[in-house]
Structures are given as structure tokens and as C-alpha cells.
C-alpha positions in Angstrom: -81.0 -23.7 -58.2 -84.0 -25.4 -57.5 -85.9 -25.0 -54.2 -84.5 -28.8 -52.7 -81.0 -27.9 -53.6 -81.5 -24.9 -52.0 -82.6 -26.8 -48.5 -79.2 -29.1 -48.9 -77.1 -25.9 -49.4 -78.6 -24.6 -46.5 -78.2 -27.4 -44.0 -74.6 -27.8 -45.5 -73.9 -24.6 -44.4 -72.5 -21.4 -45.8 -69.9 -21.9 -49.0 -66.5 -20.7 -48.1 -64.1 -19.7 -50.3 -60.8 -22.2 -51.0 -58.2 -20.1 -49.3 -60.6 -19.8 -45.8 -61.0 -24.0 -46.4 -56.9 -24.1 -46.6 -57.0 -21.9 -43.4 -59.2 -23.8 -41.4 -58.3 -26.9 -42.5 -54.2 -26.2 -41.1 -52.5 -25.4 -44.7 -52.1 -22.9 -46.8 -49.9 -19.9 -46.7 -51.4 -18.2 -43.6 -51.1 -21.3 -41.4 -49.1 -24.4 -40.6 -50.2 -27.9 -39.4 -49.9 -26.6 -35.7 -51.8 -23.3 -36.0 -48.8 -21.7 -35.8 -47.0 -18.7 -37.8 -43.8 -20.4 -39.9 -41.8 -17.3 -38.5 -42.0 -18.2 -35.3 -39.2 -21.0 -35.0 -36.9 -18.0 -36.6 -37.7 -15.6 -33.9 -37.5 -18.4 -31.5 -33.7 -19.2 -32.3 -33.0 -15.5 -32.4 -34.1 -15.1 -28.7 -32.2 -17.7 -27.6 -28.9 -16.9 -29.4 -29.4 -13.4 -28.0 -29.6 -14.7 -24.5 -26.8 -17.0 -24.5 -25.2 -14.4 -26.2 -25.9 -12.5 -23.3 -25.2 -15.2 -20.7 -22.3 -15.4 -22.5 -20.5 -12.2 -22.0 -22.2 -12.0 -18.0 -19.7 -14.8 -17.7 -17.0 -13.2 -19.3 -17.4 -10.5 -17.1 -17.7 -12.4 -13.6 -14.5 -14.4 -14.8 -12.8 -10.9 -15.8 -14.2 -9.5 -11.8 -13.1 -12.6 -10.6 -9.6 -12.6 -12.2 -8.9 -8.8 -10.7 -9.8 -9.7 -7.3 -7.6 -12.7 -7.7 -4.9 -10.1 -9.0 -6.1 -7.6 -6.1 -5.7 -10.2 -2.9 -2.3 -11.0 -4.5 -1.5 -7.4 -4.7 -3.0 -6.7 -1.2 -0.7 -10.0 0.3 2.4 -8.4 -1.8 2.2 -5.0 0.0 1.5 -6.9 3.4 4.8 -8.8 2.8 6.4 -5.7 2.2 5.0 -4.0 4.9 6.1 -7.3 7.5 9.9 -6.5 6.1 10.1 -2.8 6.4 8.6 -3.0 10.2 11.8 -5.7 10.9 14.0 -2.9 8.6 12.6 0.1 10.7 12.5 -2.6 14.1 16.2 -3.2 13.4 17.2 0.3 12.5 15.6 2.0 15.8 17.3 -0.6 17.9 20.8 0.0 16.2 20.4 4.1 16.6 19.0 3.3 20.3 22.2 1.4 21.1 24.7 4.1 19.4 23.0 6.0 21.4 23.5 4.4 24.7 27.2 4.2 23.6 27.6 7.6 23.6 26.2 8.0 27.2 28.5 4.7 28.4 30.7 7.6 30.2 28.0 9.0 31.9 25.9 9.4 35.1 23.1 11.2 36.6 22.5 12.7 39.5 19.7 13.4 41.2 18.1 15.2 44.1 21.1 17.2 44.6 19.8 21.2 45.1 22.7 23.0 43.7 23.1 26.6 42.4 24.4 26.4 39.1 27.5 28.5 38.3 25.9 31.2 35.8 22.7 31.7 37.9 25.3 32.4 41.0 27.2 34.7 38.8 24.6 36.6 37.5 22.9 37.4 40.7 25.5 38.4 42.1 26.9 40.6 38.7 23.5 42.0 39.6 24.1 43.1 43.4 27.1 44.6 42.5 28.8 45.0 39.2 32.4 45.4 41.1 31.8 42.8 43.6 32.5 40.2 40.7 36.4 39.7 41.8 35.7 39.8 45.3 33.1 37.4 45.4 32.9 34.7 48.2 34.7 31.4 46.7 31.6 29.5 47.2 29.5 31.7 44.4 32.6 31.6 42.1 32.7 27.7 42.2 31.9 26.1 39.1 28.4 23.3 38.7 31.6 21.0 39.0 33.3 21.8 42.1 30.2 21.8 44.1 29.3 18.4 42.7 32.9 16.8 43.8 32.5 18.5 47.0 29.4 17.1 47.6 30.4 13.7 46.7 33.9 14.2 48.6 32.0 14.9 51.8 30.4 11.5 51.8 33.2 9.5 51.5 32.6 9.1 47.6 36.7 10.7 47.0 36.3 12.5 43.3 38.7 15.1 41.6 37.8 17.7 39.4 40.1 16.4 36.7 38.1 13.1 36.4 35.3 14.8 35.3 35.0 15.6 31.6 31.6 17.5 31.3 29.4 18.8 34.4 26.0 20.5 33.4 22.0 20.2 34.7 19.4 19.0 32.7 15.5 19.9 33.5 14.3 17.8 35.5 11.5 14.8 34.3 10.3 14.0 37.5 6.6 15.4 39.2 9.1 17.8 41.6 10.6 19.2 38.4 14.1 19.3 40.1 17.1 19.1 37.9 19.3 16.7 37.2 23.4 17.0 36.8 25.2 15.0 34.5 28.9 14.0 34.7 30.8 13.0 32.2 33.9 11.0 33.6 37.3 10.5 31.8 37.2 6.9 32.4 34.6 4.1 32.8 36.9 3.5 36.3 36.4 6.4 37.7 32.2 6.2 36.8 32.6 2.0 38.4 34.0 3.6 41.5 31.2 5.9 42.3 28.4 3.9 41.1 29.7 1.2 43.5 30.3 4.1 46.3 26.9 5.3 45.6 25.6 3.6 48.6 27.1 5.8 50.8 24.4 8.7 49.9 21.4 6.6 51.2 19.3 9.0 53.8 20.9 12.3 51.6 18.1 11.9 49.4 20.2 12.3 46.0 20.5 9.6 44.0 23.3 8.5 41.2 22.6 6.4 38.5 23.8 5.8 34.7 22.4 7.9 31.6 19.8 5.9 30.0 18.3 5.9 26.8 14.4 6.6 27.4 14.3 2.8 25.8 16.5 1.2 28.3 14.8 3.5 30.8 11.5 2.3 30.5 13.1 -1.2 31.0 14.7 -0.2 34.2 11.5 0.9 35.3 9.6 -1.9 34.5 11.9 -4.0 36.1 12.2 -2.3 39.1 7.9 -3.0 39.0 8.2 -6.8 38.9 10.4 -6.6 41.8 7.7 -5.1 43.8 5.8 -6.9 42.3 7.5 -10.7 43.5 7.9 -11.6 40.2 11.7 -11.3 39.9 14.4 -11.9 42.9 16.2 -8.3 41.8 17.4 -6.0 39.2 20.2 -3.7 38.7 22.2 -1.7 35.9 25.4 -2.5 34.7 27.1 -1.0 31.8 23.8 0.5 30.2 22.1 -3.1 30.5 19.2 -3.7 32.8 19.5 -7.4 34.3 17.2 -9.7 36.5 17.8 -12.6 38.5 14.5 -14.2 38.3 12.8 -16.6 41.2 14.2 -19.4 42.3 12.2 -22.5 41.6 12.6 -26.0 40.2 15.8 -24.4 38.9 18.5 -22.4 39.8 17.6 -18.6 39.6 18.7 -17.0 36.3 20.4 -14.1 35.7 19.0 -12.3 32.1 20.1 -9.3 30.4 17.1 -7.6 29.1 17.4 -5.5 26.0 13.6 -5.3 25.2 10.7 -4.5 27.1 9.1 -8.1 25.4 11.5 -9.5 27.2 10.1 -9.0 30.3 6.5 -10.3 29.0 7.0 -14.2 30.7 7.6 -12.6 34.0 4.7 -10.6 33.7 2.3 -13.7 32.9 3.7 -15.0 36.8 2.0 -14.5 39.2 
């Protein structure tokens, strides 16, 4: 090459070989027209079909979570439904034993405040002064819980006999004095009518006859008896196991209710 060839060569530049021309120039096997690798649309497509695959089952799954708390809350409004009706069943059911039970006492009063020896604690003590002195005994340590009770009530005008009493036998008492109470058992509802409306005659004697409530129709009672001190009722009384109110007189003619649940007495509460 001669020495002005040379010069031209020079201020060309360097010669490159074909394939580094291809590169630069965009073709070739190394390069496209963007610079870029022909793999990477490929990989490109399989990213994305991996994320929507992806996406794909994060939805199935929130749909799947979503479908079981659907089936949950209908699950949890099932049992609540069945819960509501076994509470009326069990409502129902506790009523029905409360008033079989109050049927079985519909023969029956209490006293109460009465001091009375009872029978077997009179015999016993006085077994225990004298074994021998049993059949001479005075009359009044021999007399049964019964006899003692009819006297009692005989003496204060309330006439009773002996054979109009069924059952006669103390129960511990409830109260704060811890006294106990006697329970009769008449024959005949007539018989208890007549000394529940003779019961009057004991007031100043301190003893006290009343029917034999359930603990239920008890606290009623007692409730009741509250609103009347209270002003919120005219009066209340027990007849036949059933606590009744008369209530105010207002715009209307006072009312006599029959209250068999406590709820019931609720709207008189509200009054004041």
C-alpha cells in the first residue's frame, strides 16, 4: 500500500470486520433493529402469562374465602335460628313445669311467724327426761304439729278441725330471722278460701297465712307488692296461685290484670 493510501486508510478509520459492521449497523445475528435481544419478546410473554396465571388463581382463591364465609354467616344465622326456637321450647317448657307445679300446691298454705314446738322435738326431749314419763306426758307435749296449729287458729276466731287438714309439717325458714314455716295441706279448696279470707283476724299476732307459691309466682308477688309502695299500682292480692293488680285510675277505669310473668309488670315499672 502506498504511503497516500495509507493517510486515507488512516483518516477512515480502523477496518472492522463484517460481522462487527452487521452489529453496529442493527442486523445480524447478535442484534435486532432496536438493539434489542430477539429472546426477549419470548421471555416477555412468559412473565406475563405467569402473572396472570398468578392473578389468576389469587382470584380463585378470594372467590373460594369469599364463598365459605358466605357459607359460614349462613351457618352462623342457621344455629342463631335454632338457638331463637329452643329458648321459646325451653321458655315454654319451664313455664308448663312451673305451673304443674303450682297445681300441686293449689291445696296449700303457709304459715308464718307462728313459734311452735314441733311434735318429734317435744317427744324426744321429753323421751330424754324420762324414758317412762312418755305415757304420762302432759297433753300439750303429746299434741301433734297439727293440733297446735288448729288451736292456734281456733283461738282467733279462724274455727278449723283437725280432719280438714290433710298434711301439717314445718319447712326451714327463708326469711333473715330463719323462723320456720308450717304448711297445711287442706282437704278442700273451701276449707283453704275460708281461712285465707279469715286470715285477717291474726293482724297484731304477728303470724301470717298465705298460699304456697312457686319461687316464680313468688317473686311476682313480691314485685308486686313493690309497685304498691311504690304508687305505681292501686293494690295487689293472691287468688288461686295468681298474683293480680288493679292498676291506677286515670283516663280510664282502673284495670284489674292477672300477672303470670314478671315482664308483665315491666309498663308499670316505666310509671312513674
Amino acid at each position: 500500500m502506498s504511503a497516500k493510501s495509507k493517510r486515507k486508510a488512516s483518516k477512515a478509520g480502523p477496518v472492522l470486520p463484517d460481522s462487527e459492521k452487521d452489529f453496529q449497523n442493527g442486523g445480524g445475528e447478535l442484534g435486532d433493529n432496536n438493539g434489542r435481544s430477539p429472546e426477549t419478546p419470548l421471555v416477555n410473554d412468559r412473565v406475563m402469562e405467569a402473572m396472570n396465571k398468578g392473578f389468576a388463581e389469587i382470584n380463585l382463591k378470594l372467590e373460594q374465602i369469599i364463598g365459605g364465609q358466605s357459607d359460614l354467616a349462613e351457618r352462623v344465622s342457621s344455629q342463631e335460628r335454632q338457638t331463637t326456637e329452643h329458648s321459646e321450647v325451653i321458655k315454654t317448657l319451664v313455664n308448663r313445669i312451673d305451673e304443674l307445679e303450682q297445681y300441686s300446691r293449689k291445696d296449700d298454705l303457709i304459715v308464718s311467724g307462728l313459734e311452735i314446738m314441733h311434735v318429734s322435738f317435744s317427744r324426744a326431749v321429753t323421751m330424754d327426761r324420762a324414758p317412762d314419763h312418755h305415757d304420762n306426758a302432759p297433753t300439750h307435749e303429746l299434741e301433734t304439729l297439727e293440733d297446735k296449729v288448729v288451736e292456734f287458729l281456733n283461738s282467733h276466731g279462724i274455727t278449723v278441725h283437725t280432719d280438714q287438714i290433710s298434711v301439717c309439717h314445718t319447712l326451714r325458714g327463708r326469711g333473715k330471722d330463719k323462723k320456720s314455716l308450717i304448711i297445711m295441706r287442706l282437704v278442700s279448696r273451701k276449707a283453704k278460701l275460708f281461712i285465707l279470707r279469715n286470715s285477717s283476724k291474726l293482724k297484731g299476732t304477728n303470724v301470717y297465712i298465705n298460699e304456697h307459691l312457686t319461687k316464680k309466682n313468688s317473686d311476682i308477688a313480691r314485685a308486686a307488692r313493690v309497685l304498691r309502695k311504690q304508687g305505681k299500682v292501686q293494690s295487689t292480692w293472691v287468688r288461686n296461685c295468681t298474683v293480680f293488680v288493679k292498676t291506677l285510675a286515670g283516663s280510664e277505669d282502673a284495670r284489674i290484670l292477672a300477672i303470670r310473668q314478671l315482664t308483665d309488670l315491666d309498663e308499670f315499672s316505666k310509671n312513674i
